[in-house]
C-alpha positions in Angstrom: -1.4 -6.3 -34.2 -3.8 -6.0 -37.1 -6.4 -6.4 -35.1 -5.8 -3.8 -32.9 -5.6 -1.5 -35.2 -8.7 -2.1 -36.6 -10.6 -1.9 -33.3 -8.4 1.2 -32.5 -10.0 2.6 -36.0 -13.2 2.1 -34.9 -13.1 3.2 -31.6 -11.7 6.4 -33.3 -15.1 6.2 -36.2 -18.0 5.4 -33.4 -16.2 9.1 -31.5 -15.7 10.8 -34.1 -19.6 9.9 -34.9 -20.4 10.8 -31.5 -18.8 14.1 -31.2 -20.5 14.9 -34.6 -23.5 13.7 -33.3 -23.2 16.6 -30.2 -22.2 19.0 -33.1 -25.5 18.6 -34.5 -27.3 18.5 -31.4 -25.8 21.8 -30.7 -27.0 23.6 -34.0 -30.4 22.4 -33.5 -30.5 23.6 -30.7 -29.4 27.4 -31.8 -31.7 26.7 -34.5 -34.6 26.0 -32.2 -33.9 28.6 -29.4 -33.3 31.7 -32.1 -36.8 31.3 -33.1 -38.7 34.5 -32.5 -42.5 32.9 -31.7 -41.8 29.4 -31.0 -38.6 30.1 -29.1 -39.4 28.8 -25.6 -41.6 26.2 -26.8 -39.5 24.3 -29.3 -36.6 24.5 -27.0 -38.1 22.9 -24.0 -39.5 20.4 -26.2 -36.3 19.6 -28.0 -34.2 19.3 -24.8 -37.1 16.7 -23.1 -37.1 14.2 -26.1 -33.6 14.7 -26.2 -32.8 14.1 -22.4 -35.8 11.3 -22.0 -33.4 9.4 -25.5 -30.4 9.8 -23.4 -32.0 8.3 -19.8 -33.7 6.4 -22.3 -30.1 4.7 -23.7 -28.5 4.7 -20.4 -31.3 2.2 -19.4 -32.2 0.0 -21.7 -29.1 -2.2 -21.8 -29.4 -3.0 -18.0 -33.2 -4.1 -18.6 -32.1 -5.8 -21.8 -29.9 -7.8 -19.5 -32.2 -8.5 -16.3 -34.7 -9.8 -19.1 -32.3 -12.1 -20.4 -31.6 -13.6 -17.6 -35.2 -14.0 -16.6 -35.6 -16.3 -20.0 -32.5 -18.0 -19.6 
């Protein structure tokens, strides 16, 4: 039982983390778009690194996989 409590705390750390994480993406993103001279420019750029890191994460553990099995 102990130890599914402790995985249960983590699960509960890693989303509070994540929603936190979203938080923070949010702000920047007000930050970014309420810029008067940079406005459209930052927030394009912002939302492309940050979508190409998300396809980006979503990815890379299947190839991390495939290439493992090609060594093994």
């Amino acid at each position: 039982m102990k130890k599914l409590t402790i995985i249960i705390n983590n699960a509960k750390l890693e989303t509070a983390q994540d929603l936190d994480d979203t938080l923070n993406l949010q702000q920047n993103y007000r930050t970014f778009t309420t810029a008067e001279a940079l406005n459209f420019e930052f927030a394009v750029l912002f939302l492309t690194v940050i979508g190409a890191l998300f396809i980006f994460k979503g990815i890379a553990i299947p190839i991390q996989i495939v290439i493992g099995g090609y060594i093994d």
